[in-house]
N, C-alpha and C positions, 0 to 999 in steps of 0.2 A: 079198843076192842068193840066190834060191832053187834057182838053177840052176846045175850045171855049165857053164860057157863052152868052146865048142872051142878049137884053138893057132889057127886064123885067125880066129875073133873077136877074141880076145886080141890079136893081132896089130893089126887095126884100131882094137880103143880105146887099145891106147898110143899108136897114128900118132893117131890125132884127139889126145889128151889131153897130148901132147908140142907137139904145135902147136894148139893152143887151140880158138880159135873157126873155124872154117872152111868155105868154099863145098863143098858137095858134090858140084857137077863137077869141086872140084879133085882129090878122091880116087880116087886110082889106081882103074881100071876092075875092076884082078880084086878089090878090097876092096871094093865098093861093093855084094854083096851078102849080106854079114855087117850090113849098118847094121841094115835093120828089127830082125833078131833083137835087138840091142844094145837098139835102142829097147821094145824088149817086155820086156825084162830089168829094163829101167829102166835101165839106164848111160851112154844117152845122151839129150840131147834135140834136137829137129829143131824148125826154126824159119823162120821166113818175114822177110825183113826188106830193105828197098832200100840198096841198094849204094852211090847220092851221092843227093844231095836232090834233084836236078832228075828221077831213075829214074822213069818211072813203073811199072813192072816192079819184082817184090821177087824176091830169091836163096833160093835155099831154103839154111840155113846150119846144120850138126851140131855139136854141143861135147857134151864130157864130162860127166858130172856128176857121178859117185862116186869117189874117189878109193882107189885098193889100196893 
């Protein structure tokens, strides 16, 4: 990591990375604009992926990737 993180980014990649894989609507609204920074850092990644097999709609889903 090249960059200093703030205490509320920090905050948000433990919540994602304590709970794993996750829908990004379910991330509480005042976190939810800490993600891109995360994702430019590299620490997380963002991903497209349908919810049941019959979806034809896909979720957009964040997970961790770096481990502190």
């Amino acid at each position: 990591m090249s960059r200093k993180i703030t205490d509320i980014e920090q905050q948000v990649y433990d919540y994602i990375k304590e709970r794993g894989e996750l829908i990004v609507s379910d991330v509480p609204r005042n976190m939810k604009g800490a993600i891109p920074n995360l994702k430019n850092a590299g620490l997380l990644e963002t991903f497209r992926k349908p919810v049941t097999q019959w979806a034809s709609k896909k979720k957009m889903f964040v997970k961790a990737l770096e481990t502190k």
